[in-house]
C-alpha positions as semicolon CSV with decimal commas, in nm:
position;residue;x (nm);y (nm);z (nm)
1;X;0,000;0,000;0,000
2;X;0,142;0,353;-0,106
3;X;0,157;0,641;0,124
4;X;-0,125;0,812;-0,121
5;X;-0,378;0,478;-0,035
6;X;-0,279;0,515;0,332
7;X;-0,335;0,898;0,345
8;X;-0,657;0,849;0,126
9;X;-0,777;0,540;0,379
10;X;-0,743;0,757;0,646
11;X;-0,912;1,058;0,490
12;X;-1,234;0,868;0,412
13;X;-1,204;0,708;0,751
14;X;-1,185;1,094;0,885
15;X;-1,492;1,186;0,678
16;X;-1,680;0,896;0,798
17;X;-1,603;0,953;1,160
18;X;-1,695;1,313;1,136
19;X;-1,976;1,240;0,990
20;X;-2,095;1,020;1,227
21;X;-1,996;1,330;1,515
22;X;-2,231;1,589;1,325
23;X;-2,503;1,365;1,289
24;X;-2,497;1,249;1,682
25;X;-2,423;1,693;1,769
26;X;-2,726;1,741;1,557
27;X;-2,961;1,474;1,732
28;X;-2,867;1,601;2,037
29;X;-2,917;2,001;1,962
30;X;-3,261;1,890;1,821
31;X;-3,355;1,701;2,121
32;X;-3,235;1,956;2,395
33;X;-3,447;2,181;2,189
34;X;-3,752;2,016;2,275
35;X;-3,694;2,016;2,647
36;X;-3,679;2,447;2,642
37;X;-4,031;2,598;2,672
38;X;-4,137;2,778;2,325
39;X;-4,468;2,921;2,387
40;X;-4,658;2,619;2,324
41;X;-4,547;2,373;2,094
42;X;-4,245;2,192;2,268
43;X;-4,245;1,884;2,486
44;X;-4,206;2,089;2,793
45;X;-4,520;2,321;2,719
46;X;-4,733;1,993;2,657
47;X;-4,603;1,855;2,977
48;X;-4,647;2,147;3,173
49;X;-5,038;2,198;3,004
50;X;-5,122;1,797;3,075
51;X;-4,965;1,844;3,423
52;X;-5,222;2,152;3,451
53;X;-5,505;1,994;3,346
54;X;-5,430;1,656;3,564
55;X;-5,379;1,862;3,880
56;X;-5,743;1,992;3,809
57;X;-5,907;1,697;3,776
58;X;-5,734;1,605;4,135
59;X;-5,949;1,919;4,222
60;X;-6,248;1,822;4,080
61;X;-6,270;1,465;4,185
62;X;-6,157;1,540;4,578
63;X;-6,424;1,863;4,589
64;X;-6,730;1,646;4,498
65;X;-6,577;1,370;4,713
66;X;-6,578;1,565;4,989
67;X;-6,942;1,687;4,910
């Protein structure tokens, strides 16, 4: 194997490789994104609006309970 096969072997193996390290940096920046409240249309503002409307229902069912 010549030093020009060696140099390109290790330049597609470098391309690969990085690659592979944008692809995992952009999954993780798309992901994190979800977690930051947006005004409404992230996974944290669902959460928060399921948690809101759960904690109500508490409220409901233990006020007629305790009628």
């Amino acid at each position: 194997m010549t030093l020009g096969e060696k140099l390109g072997l290790a330049a597609a193996f470098c391309a690969v490789i990085g690659s592979f390290v944008g692809l995992i940096r952009w999954l993780v920046a798309h992901y994190l994104s979800e977690l930051k409240p947006n005004s409404g249309s992230s996974m944290s503002d669902r959460i928060t609006r399921v948690e809101t409307r759960v904690d109500e229902i508490y409220t409901i069912l233990i006020t007629r309970h305790a009628d």
